[in-house]
N, C-alpha and C positions, 0 to 999 in steps of 0.2 A: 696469346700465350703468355706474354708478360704478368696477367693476370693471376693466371693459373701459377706464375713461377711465385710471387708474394703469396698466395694461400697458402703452398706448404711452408713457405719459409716461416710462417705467423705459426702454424702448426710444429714447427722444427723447436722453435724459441718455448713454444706456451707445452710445458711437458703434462698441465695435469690437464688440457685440451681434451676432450675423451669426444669422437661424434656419437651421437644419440640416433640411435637404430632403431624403427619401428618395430614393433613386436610382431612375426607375421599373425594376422587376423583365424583361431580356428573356427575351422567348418562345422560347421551344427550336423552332427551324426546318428540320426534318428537310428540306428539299428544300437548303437550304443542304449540308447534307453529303453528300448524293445526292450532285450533280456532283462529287465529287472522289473519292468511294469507285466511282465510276462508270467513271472514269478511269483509276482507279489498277485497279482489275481488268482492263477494256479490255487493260491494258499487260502486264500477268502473263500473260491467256492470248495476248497475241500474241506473249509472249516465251517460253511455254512450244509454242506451237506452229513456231512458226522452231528451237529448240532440240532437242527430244524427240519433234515428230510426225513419223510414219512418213512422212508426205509429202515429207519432204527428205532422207529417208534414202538413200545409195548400196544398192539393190538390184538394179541390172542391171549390169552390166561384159561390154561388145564389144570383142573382141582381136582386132586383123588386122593383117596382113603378117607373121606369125611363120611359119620353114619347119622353121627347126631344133629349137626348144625347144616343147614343148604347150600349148595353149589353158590345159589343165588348170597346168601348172606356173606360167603368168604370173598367170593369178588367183588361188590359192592366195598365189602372193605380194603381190600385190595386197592380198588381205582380210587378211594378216599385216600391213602394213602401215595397211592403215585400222582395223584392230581394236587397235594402238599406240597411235594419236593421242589426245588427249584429249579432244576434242570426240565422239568416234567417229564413226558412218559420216555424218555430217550435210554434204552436199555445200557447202552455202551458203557453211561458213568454213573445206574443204577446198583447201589449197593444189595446185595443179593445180603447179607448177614442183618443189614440194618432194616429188611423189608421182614424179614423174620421174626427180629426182636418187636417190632410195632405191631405187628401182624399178630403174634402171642399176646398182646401185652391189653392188645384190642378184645382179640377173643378169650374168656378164660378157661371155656372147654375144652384148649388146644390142647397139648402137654407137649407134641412137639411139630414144630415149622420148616421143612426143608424147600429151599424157592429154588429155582434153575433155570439158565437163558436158555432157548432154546435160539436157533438163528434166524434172525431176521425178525426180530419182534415177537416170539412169542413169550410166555412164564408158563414153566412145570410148576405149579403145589401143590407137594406132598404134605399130608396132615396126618397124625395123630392126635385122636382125641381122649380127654381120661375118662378111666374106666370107672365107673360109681364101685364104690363099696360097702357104703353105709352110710346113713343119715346122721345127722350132729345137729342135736337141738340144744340153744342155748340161750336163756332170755327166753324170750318168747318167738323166737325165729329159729329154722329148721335147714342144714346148710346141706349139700349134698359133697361126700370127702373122695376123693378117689384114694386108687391104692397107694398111693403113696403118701395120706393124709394130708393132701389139699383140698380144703374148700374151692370148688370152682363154679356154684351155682347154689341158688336156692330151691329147696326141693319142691316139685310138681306132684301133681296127682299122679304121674305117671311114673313115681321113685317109690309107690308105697309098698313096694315089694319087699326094700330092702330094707336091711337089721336098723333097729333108731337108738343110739345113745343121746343119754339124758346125760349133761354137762351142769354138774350140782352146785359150780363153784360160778357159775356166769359169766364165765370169759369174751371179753370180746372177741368176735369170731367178723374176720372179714373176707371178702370174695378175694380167693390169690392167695390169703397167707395159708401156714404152713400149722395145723391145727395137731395133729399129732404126727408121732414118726411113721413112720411105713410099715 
């Protein structure tokens, strides 16, 4: 005891004496990192399933109101088109206005392009095509105009029914542009 009695005494005297405490040791608490490695997978495959699974993939495409040009020709450009993008065919962050505008811009028989998701991978395309109205020969080449005076083709055997102007002045005349008014 005499011992014990100089320990505190040294400790009475020495005030900035502090004893050094172990820190207690923590437990490694595997359900602590459960929830978070729980989540963070949760996320991956809901991002690899919106991204990669076949489930939002464009695999149906319905074309209607086309008379002139083939089923077969508007999808063909179609899947040219979605097999471009970078996402590819995943419908979810497929721009429906931007499939339009390239789709037009492809065909120039079209006059107009409406596209529509249907669910689960399919495309509605609705088409309008233009309607001939007259032939337009200029130079030495013969354009065909719709009603609303675009050139959208060069005329075939199959236009010679309709009216022909003669263009005295030899404009250049290109497929698309906009050749007289309406």
């Amino acid at each position: 005891m005499a011992t014990r009695r100089q320990r505190n005494v040294a400790m009475r005297n020495n005030s900035s004496y502090r004893p050094q405490y172990e820190a207690p040791k923590r437990q490694l608490h595997l359900l602590s990192y459960a929830r978070p490695t729980l989540v963070i997978l949760l996320f991956i495959g809901l991002l690899y399933a919106v991204l990669f699974s076949p489930l939002f993939r464009v695999t149906k495409l319905a074309v209607g109101g086309n008379s002139q040009l083939s089923t077969q020709t508007i999808t063909g450009e179609l899947n040219t088109i979605l097999d471009s993008s970078a996402l590819g065919r995943n419908s979810l962050f497929m721009s429906t206005s931007r499939l339009e505008k390239q789709l037009g811009a492809r065909l120039n028989t079209l006059s107009r392009v409406t596209v529509s998701r249907t669910l689960f991978g399919g495309l509605n395309v609705r088409v309008e095509e233009h309607r001939p109205a007259i032939r337009w020969k200029s130079s030495s080449s013969v354009f065909v105009l719709s009603t609303d005076g675009r050139a959208y083709a060069e005329a075939t055997a199959s236009d010679k029914n309709l009216p022909i102007v003669e263009d005295s002045t030899n404009l250049p005349v290109e497929i698309g542009s906009k050749v007289v008014p309406a």
